[in-house]
N, C-alpha and C positions, 0 to 999 in steps of 0.2 A: 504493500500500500504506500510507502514511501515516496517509492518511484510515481506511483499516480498523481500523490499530493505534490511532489517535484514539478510535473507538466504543469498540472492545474494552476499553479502559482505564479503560470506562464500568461494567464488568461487575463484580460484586463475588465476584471469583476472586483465590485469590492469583497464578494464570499470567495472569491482567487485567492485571497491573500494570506502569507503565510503564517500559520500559525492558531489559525479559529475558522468557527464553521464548517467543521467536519465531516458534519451533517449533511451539507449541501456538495461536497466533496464526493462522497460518499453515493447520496442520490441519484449524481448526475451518472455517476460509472453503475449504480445498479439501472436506470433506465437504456445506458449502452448495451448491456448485457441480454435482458428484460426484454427489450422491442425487439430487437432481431430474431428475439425465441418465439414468440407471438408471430414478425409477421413470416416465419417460417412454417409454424402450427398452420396459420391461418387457411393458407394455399389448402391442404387437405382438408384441412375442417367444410370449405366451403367447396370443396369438389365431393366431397362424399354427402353433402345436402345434410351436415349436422351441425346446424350454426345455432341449434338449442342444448345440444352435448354440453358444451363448456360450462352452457348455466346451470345443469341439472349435476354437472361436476363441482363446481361451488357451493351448490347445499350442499353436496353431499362431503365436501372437505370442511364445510362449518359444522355440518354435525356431528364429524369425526373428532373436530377440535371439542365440542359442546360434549360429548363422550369420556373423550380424555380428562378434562374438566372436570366431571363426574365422578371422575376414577383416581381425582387427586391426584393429577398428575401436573405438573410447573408449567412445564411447556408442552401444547398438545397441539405440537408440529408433527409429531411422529406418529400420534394416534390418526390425525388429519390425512397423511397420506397415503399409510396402508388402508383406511376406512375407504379413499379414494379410489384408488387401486381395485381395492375386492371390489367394488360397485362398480367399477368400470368394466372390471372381467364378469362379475355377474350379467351386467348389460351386453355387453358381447355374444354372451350364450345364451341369451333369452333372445336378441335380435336374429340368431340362426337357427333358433330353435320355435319360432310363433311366426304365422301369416298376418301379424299386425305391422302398419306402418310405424317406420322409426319414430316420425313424431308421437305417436301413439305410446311405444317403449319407454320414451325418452320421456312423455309427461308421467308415466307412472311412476320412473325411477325419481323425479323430480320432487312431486309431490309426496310421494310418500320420504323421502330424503328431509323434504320441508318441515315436515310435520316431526318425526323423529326426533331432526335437531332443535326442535321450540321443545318438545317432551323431553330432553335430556337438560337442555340449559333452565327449563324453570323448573324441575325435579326435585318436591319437597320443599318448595318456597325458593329456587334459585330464583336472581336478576339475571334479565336481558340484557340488560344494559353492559355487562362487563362483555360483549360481544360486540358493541357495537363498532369495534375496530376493523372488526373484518368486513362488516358493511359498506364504511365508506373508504377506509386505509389510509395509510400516511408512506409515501416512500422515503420520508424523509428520517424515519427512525428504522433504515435499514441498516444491518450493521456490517463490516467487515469480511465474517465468518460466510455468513448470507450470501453475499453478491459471490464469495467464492464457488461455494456450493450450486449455483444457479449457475456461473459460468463454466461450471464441468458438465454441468446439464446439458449447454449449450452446447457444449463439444459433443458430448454423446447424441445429441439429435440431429448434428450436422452427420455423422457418422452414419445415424441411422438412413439418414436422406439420402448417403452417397450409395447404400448398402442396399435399399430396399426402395428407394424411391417407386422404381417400376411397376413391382411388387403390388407397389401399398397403389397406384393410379392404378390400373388394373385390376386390382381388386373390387374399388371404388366404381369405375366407369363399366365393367364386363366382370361381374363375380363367377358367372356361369364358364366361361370361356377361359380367367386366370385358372378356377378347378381343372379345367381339362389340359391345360399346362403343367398341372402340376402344383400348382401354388396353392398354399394353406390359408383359403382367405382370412377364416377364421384368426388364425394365427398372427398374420398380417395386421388385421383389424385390431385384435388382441393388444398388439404389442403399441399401434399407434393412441390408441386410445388410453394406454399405460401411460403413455407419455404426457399426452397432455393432461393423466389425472395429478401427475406430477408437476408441472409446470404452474397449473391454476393451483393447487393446493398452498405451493408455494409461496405465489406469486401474490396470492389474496390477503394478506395482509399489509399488504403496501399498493395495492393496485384499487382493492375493493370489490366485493362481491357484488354490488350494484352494477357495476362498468365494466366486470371480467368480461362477458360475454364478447363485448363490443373489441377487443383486442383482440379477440379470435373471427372475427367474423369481418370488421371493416377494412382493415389492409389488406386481404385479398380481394372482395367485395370490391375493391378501388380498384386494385392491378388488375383484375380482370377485365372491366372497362376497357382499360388502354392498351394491355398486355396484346400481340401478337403472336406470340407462340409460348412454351413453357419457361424457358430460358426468361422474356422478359417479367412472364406473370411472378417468378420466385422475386427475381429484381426489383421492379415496381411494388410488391409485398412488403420486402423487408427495408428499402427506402422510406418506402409515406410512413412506416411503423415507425423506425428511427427519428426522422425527420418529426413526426407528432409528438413522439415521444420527446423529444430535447424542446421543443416548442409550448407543450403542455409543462412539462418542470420549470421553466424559466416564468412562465407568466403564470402559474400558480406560487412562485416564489416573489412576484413583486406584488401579486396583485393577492396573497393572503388567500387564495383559493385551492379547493381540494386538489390533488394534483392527477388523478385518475380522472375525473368530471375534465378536466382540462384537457387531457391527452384525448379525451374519447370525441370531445366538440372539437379536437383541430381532425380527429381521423372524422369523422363526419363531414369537415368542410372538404376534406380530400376525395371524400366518395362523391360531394356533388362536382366538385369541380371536372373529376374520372367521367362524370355522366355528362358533362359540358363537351368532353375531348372527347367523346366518342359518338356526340351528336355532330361534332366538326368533320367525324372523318363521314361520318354516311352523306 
């Protein structure tokens, strides 16, 4: 982190300078980290037509934490993401196992996810209220250890992207047709949707469960617009993501606003403008 705070001190801000504001130091490299993972996720999220997954991932990492909580336990990061996980593999094998549409799947897993985590955190007279971090989030009390553990994430999903990329479109666009290739879609599926139980679980405490959704959904949503083959759509993705993302932290830091609500109204101004540029080219 040194070396980070070294650059940064480079920058002609007055939270650049050396020696204070940590905080905002710290912020700005977990939003570098952060967006790129989002608008990487995004791309398949919105080719596979489950741009409600993420949110139905969200309760269900709130009420893994609301669980942990329960269970007396300090930090219920840990409980939050295997609770993730198993809800994401259970969705999996109910979506390959029932003739119901995934919206269909996805609101059962949601609501009942909903419901559980309010029955865990008010159990026996608990407050709401000590939850309400994950609601709106703060990126700004992310800490060190954090943005580490999220940039090995990051590594392993680019990994998995170079690894499976094909796999996982294919799966996604011709499930019938990956099978007779050979390919496990289940498995495929399986393993993608592990990822982003991890990534939102994570990620929700500094992002905010109100506005997770929209990190998974609007920077491809945008690149697709514009995007001309796959190459640009990943590109265009993980830009407007970054690009909102650094623009959403600065003008929630001057102007005292949440920083998630911020990052999600610049990816919004991006998706219209995407629908501007693609009315230009017809």
């Amino acid at each position: 982190m040194n070396l980070w705070y070294a650059l940064i001190e480079l920058l002609p801000f007055e939270w650049a300078a050396p020696g204070h504001m940590f905080f905002m130091k710290n912020a700005l490299l977990a939003v570098l980290v952060i967006t790129p993972l989002f608008g990487l996720l995004s791309t398949m999220v919105v080719t596979q037509k489950m741009s409600f997954f993420s949110d139905a991932l969200g309760h269900c990492a709130f009420t893994g934490a609301a669980i942990g909580v329960l269970c007396g336990m300090d930090d219920p990061t840990a409980a939050s993401v295997a609770f993730a996980i198993a809800l994401s593999a259970l969705f999996t094998w109910v979506r390959h196992r029932t003739t119901l549409a995934n919206d269909t799947v996805i609101g059962v897993f949601s609501s009942t996810a909903v419901a559980l985590g309010i029955f865990a955190a008010t159990f026996d007279g608990g407050s709401f209220t000590k939850f309400n971090s994950y609601l709106i989030g703060d990126i700004l009390s992310v800490d060190p250890a954090t943005i580490g553990l999220l940039a090995v994430i990051l590594l392993l999903v680019v990994v998995l992207w170079i690894v499976s990329f094909n796999r996982l479109l294919l799966s996604s666009v011709h499930p019938v047709l990956a099978h007779s290739r050979g390919i496990e879609v289940a498995w495929e599926e399986g393993l993608f949707t592990a990822a982003v139980a991890v990534v939102v679980t994570l990620s929700m405490t500094w992002v905010g469960l109100l506005v997770i959704n929209s990190l998974l959904v609007l920077p491809a949503a945008a690149a697709r617009n514009l995007a001309k083959n796959v190459r640009q759509y990943h590109l265009f993705a993980i830009l407007g993501a970054v690009g909102c993302g650094l623009a959403g932290l600065f003008t929630s830091y001057y102007l005292g606003a949440s920083t998630g609500a911020s990052i999600t109204l610049y990816l919004a101004f991006y998706f219209l403008l995407s629908l501007a540029g693609q009315s230009r080219r017809r």
